[in-house]
C-alpha positions in Angstrom: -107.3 60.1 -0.4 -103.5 59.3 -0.5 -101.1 60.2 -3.0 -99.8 57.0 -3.9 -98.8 55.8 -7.0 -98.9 52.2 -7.8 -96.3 50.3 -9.3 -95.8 47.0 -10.3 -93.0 44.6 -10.9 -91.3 40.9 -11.3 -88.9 39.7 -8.8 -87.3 36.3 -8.7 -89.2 33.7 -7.2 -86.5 33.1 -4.1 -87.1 36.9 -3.6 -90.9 36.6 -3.5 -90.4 33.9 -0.9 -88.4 35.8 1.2 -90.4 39.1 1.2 -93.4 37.2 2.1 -91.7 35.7 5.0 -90.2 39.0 6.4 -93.7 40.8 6.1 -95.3 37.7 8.2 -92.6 38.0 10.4 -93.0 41.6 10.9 -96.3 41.9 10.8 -96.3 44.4 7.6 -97.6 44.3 4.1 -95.3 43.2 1.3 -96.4 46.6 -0.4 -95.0 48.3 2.8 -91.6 46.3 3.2 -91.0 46.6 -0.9 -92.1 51.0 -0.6 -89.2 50.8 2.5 -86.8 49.0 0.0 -87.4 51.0 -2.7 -87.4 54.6 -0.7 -84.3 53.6 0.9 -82.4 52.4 -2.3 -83.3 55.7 -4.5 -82.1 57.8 -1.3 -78.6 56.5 -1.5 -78.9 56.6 -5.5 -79.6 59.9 -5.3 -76.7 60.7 -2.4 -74.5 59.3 -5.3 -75.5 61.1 -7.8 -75.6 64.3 -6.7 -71.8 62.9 -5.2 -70.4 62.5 -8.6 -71.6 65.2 -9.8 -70.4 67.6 -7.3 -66.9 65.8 -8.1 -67.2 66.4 -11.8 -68.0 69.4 -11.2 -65.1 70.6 -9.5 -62.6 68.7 -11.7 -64.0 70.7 -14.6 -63.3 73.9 -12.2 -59.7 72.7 -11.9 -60.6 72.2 -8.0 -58.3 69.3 -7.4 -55.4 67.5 -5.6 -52.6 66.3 -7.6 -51.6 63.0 -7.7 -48.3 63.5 -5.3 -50.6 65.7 -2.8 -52.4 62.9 -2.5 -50.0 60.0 -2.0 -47.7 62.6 0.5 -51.1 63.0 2.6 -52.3 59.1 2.6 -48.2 58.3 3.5 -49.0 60.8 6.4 -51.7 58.2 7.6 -49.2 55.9 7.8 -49.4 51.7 7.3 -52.6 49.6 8.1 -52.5 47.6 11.1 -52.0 43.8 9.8 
């Protein structure tokens, strides 16, 4: 037996269309396509997260680069091609 837990939810109907479509078209369950969706989205919530945190984190340290370190080193970079 799998360790799955099921969950339910309401989408827009336009969305509903569309994920019906895309399984048809790629020969997978809706369940499947929306698991994909929804593993992938709270993977890069997560990244984020832990990101801002880690960024917090160090400005409460003191573990940061003034404001005219930082302007001096993006000058260094030098102007966008137009």
């Amino acid at each position: 037996m799998s360790n799955n837990a099921l969950i339910s939810v309401r989408v827009e109907d336009d969305l509903a269309k569309r994920l019906e479509r895309l399984a048809k078209a790629t020969d997978r369950s809706k369940s499947y396509l929306a698991a994909q969706a929804i593993e992938e989205y709270v993977a890069l919530q997560e990244w984020q997260v832990q990101a801002i945190q880690k960024g917090v984190a160090a400005a409460k340290r003191g573990d940061v680069v003034s404001h005219d370190k930082a302007i001096a080193e993006l000058k260094r970079w030098g102007k966008r091609a137009p």
